[in-house]
PyMOL Python script that loads the backbone (N, CA, C, O; Angstrom):
from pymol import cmd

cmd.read_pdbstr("""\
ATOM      1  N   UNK A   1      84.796  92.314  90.954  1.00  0.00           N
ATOM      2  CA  UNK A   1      85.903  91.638  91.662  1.00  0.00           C
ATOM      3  C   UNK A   1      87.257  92.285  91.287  1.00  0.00           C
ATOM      4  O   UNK A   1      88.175  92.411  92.097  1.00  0.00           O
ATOM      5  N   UNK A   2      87.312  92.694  89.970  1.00  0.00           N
ATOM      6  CA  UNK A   2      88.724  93.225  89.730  1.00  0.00           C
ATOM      7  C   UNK A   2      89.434  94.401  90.344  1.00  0.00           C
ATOM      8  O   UNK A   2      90.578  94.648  90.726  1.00  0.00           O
ATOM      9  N   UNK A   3      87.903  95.226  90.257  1.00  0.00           N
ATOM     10  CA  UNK A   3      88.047  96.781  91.140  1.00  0.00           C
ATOM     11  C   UNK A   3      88.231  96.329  92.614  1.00  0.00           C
ATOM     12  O   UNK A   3      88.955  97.025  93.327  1.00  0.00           O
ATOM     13  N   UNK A   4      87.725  95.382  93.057  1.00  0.00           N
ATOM     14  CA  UNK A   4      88.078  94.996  94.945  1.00  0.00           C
ATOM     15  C   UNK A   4      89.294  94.470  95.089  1.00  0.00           C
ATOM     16  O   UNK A   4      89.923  94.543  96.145  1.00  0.00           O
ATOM     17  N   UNK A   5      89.800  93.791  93.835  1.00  0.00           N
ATOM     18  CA  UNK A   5      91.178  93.099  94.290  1.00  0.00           C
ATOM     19  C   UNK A   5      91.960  94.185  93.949  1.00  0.00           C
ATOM     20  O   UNK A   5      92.995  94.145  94.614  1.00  0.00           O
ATOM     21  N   UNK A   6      91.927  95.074  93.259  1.00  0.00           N
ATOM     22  CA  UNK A   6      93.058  96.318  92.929  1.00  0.00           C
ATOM     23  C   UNK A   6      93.076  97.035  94.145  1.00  0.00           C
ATOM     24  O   UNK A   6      94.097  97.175  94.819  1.00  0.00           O
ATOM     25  N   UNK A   7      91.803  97.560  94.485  1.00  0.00           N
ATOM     26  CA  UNK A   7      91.783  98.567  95.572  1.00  0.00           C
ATOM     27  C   UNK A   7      92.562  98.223  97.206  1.00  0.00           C
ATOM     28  O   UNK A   7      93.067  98.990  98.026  1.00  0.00           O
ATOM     29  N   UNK A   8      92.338  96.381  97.204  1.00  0.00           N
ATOM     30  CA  UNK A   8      92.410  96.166  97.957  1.00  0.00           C
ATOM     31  C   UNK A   8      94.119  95.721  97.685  1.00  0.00           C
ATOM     32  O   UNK A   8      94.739  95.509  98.727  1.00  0.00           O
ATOM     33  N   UNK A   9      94.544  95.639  96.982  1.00  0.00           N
ATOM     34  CA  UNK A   9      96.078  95.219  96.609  1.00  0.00           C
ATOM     35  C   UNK A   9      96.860  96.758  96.166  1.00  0.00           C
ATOM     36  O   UNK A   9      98.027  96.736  95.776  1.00  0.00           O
ATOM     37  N   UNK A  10      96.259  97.780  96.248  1.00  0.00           N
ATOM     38  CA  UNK A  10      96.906  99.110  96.328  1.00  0.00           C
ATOM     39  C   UNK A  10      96.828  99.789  97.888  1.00  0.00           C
ATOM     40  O   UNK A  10      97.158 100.973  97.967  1.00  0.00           O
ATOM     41  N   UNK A  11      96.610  99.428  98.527  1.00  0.00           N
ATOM     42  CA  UNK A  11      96.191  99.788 100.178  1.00  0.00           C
ATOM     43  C   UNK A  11      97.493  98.639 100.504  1.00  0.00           C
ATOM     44  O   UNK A  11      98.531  99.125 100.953  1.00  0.00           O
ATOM     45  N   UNK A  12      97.435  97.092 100.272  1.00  0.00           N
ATOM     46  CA  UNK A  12      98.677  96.211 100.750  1.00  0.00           C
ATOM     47  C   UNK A  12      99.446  96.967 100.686  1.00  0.00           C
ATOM     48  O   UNK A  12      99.824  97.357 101.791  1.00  0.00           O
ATOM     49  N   UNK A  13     100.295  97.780  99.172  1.00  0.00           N
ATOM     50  CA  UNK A  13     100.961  98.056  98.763  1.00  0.00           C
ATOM     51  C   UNK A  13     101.809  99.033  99.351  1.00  0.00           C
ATOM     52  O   UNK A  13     102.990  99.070  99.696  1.00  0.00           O
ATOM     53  N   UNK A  14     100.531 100.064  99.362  1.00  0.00           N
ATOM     54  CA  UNK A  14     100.966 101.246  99.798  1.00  0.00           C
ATOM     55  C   UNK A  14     101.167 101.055 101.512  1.00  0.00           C
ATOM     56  O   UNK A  14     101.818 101.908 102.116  1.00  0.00           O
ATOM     57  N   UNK A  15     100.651 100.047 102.145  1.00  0.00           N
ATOM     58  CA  UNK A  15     101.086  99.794 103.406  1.00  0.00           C
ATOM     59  C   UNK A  15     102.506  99.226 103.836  1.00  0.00           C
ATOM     60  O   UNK A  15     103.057  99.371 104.927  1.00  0.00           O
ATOM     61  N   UNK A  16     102.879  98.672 102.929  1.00  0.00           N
ATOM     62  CA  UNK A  16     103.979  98.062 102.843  1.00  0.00           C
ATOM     63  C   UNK A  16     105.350  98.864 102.312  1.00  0.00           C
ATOM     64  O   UNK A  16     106.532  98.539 102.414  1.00  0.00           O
ATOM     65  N   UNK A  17     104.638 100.204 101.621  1.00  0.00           N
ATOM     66  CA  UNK A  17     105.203 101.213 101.241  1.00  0.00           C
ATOM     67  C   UNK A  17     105.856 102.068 102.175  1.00  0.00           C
ATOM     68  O   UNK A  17     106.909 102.704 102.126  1.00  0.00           O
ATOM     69  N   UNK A  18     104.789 101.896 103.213  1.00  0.00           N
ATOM     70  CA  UNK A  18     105.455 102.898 104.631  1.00  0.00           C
ATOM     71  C   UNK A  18     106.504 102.088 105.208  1.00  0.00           C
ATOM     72  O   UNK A  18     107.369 102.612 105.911  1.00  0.00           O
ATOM     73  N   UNK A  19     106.496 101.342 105.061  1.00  0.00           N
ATOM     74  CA  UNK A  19     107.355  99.952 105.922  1.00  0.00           C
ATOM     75  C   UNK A  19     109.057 100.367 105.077  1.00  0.00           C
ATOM     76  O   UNK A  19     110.102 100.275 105.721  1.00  0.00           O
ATOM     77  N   UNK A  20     109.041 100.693 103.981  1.00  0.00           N
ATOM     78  CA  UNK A  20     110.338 100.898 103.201  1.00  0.00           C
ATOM     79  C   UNK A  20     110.302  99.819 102.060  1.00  0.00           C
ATOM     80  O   UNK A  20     111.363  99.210 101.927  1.00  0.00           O
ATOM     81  N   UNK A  21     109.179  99.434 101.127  1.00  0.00           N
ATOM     82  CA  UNK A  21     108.948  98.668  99.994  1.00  0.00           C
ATOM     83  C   UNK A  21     109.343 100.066  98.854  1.00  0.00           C
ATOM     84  O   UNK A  21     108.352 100.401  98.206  1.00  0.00           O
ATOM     85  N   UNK A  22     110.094 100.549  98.671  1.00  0.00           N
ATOM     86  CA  UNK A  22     110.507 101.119  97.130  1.00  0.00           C
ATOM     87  C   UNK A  22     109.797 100.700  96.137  1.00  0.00           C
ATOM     88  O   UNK A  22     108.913 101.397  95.640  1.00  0.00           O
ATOM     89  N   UNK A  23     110.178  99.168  95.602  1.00  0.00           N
ATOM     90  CA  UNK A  23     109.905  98.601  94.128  1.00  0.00           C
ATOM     91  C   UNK A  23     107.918  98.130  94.523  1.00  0.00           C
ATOM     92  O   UNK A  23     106.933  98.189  93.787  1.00  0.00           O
ATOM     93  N   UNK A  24     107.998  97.897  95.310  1.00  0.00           N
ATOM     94  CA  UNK A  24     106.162  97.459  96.035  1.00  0.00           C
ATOM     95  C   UNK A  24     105.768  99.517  95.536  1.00  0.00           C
ATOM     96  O   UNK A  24     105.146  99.991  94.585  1.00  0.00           O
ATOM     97  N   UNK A  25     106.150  99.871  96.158  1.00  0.00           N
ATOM     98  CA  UNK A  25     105.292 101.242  95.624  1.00  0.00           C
ATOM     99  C   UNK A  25     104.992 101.964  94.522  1.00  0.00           C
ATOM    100  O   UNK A  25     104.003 102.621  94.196  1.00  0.00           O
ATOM    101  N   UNK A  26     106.513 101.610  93.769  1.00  0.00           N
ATOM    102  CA  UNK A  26     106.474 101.908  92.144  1.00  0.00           C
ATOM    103  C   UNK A  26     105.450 100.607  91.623  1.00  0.00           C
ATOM    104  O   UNK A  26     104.739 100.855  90.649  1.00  0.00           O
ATOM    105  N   UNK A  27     105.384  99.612  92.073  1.00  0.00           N
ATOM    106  CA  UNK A  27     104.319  98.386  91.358  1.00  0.00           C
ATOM    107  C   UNK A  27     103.165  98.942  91.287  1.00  0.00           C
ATOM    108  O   UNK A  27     102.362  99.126  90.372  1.00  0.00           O
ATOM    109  N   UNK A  28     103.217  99.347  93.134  1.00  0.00           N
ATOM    110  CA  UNK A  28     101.607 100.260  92.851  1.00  0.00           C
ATOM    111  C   UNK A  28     100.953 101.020  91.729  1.00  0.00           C
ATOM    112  O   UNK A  28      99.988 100.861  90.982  1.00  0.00           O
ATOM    113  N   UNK A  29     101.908 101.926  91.936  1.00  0.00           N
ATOM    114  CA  UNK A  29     101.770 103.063  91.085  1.00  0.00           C
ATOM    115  C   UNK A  29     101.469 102.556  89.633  1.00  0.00           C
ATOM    116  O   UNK A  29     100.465 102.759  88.950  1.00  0.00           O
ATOM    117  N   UNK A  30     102.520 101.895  89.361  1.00  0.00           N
ATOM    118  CA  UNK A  30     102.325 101.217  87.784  1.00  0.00           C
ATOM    119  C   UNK A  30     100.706 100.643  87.686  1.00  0.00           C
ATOM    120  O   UNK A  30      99.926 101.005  86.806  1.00  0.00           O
ATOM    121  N   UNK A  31     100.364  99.641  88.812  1.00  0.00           N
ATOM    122  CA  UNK A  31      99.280  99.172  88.893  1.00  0.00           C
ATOM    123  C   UNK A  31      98.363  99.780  88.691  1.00  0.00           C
ATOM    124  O   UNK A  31      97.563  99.340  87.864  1.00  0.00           O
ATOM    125  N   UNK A  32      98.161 100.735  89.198  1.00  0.00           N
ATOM    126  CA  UNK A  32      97.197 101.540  89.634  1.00  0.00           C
ATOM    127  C   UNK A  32      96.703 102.449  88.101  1.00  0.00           C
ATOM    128  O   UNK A  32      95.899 103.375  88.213  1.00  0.00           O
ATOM    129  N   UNK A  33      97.065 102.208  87.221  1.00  0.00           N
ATOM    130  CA  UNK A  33      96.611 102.604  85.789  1.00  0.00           C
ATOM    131  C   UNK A  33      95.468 101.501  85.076  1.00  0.00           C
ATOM    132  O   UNK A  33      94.268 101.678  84.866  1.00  0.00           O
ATOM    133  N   UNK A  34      96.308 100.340  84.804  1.00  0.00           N
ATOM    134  CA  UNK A  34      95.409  99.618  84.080  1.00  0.00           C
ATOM    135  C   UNK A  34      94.561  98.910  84.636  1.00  0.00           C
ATOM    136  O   UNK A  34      94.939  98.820  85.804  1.00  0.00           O
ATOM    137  N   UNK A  35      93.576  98.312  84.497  1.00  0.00           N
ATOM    138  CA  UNK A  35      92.298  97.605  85.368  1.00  0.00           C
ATOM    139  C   UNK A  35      92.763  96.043  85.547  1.00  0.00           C
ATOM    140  O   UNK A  35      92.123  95.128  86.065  1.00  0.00           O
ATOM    141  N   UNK A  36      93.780  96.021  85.090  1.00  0.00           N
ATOM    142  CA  UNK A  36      93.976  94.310  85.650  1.00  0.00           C
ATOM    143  C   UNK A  36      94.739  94.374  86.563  1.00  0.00           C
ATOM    144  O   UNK A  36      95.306  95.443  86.790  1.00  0.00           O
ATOM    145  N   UNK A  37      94.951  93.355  87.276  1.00  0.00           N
ATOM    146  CA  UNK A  37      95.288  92.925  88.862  1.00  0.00           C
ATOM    147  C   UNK A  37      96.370  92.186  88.779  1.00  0.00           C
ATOM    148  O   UNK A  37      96.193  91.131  88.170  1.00  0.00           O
ATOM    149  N   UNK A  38      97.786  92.435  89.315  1.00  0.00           N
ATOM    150  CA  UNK A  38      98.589  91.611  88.821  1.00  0.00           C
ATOM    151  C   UNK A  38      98.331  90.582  89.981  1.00  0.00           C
ATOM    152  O   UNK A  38      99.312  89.838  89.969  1.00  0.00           O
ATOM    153  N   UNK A  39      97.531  90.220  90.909  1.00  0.00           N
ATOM    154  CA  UNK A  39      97.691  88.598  91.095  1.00  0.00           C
ATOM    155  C   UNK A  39      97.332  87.861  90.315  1.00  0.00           C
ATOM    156  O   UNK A  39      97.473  86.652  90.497  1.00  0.00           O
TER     157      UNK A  39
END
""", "prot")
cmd.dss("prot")
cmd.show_as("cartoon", "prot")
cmd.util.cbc("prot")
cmd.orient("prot")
């Protein structure tokens, strides 16, 4: 579940990234290291 909610909360992210989210993309990014999920 953790790996589906990341994967699937780095795709939000990065979608929202195209949109003009700056601080949403750096979250990503940050996210996208450690295995926990910030929801």
């Amino acid at each position: 579940i953790p790996a589906m909610s990341m994967v699937s909360y780095a795709a939000g992210a990065r979608y929202l990234s195209l949109i003009g989210g700056n601080c949403l993309s750096f979250y990503d990014w940050y996210c996208d290291l450690p295995p926990a999920s910030p929801q």
